[in-house]
C-alpha positions in Angstrom: -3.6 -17.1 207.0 -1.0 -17.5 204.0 1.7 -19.7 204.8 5.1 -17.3 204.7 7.5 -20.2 204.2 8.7 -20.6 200.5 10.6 -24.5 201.5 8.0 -27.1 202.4 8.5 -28.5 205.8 8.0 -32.1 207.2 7.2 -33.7 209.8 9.9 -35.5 211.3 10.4 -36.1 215.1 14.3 -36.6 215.4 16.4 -36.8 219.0 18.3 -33.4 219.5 21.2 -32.0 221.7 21.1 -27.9 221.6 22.6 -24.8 223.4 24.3 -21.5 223.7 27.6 -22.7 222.7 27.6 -26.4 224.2 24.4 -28.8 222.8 23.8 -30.0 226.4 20.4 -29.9 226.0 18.3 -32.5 224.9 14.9 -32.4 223.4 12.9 -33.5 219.4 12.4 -32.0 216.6 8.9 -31.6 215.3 9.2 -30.5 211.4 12.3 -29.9 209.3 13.3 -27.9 206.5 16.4 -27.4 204.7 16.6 -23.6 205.9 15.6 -24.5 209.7 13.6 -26.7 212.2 10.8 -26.6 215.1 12.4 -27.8 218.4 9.9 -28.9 220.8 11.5 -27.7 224.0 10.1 -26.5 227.4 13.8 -25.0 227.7 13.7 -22.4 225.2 16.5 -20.3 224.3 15.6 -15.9 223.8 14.4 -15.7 219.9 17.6 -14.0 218.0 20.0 -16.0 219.9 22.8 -18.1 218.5 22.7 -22.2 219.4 24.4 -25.3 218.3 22.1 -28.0 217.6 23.8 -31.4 217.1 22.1 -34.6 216.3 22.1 -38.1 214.1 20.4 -39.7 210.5 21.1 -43.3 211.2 24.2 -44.9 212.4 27.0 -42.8 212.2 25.6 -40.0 210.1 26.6 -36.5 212.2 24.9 -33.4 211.8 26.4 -30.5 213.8 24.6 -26.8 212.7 24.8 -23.5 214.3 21.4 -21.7 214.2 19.3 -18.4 214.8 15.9 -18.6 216.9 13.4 -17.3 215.1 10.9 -17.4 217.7 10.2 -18.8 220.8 6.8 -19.7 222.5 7.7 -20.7 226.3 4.7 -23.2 227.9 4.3 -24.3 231.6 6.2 -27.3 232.6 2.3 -29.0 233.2 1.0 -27.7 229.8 3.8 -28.6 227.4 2.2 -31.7 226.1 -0.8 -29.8 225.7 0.3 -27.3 223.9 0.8 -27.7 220.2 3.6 -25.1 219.4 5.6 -25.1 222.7 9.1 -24.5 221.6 10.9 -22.7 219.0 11.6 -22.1 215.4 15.4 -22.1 214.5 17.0 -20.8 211.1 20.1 -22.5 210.2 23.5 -20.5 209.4 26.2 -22.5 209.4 27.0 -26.1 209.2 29.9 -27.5 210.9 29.1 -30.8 209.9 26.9 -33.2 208.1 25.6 -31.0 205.6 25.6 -33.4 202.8 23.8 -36.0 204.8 21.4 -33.7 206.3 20.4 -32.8 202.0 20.2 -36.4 201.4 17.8 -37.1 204.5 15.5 -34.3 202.8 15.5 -35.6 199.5 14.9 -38.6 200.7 11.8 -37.5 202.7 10.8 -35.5 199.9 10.6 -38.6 197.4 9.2 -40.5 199.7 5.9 -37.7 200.0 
């Protein structure tokens, strides 16, 4: 099968907070994009929902983004690890903060590939 995604992603496993509304979640990303992410969640939200996902790039570096899920692929609690794609894919809409840094990270990942 093709791959539908014109923006290459990469794998990069970063620390997370998420949520409807509050990030009070807590879970890793799996690959990155400059359009969205894969969270790697047992906890998954219903695809087409809003979230907030906050999280850091080194020291101080902030990244707070409002998002769309995509999709969602819920695994039992004793299967996550299994499981390759247990989780969901986000789209990002809006950042609140950090969206310079968060373009630096990927060009910086991109160079480095």
């Amino acid at each position: 099968m093709a791959e539908k995604r014109d923006l290459k992603r990469h794998r990069k496993r970063i620390s997370i907070r998420f949520g409807i509304g509050e990030p009070n979640r807590v879970a890793f990303t799996e690959d990155i994009s400059s359009s969205g992410m894969f969270i790697k969640t047992p906890n998954i939200v219903p695809p087409n929902s809003k979230i907030r996902i906050m999280f850091e790039l080194g020291g101080d570096l902030k990244v707070d983004v409002e998002a769309r899920v995509m999709w969602a692929k819920k695994v039992p609690q004793n299967m996550f690890h299994l499981v390759k794609k247990s989780g969901m894919g986000v789209r990002f809409l809006n950042f609140h903060a950090g969206e310079d840094y968060f373009k630096r990270y990927l060009e910086q990942i991109e160079a480095q590939s």
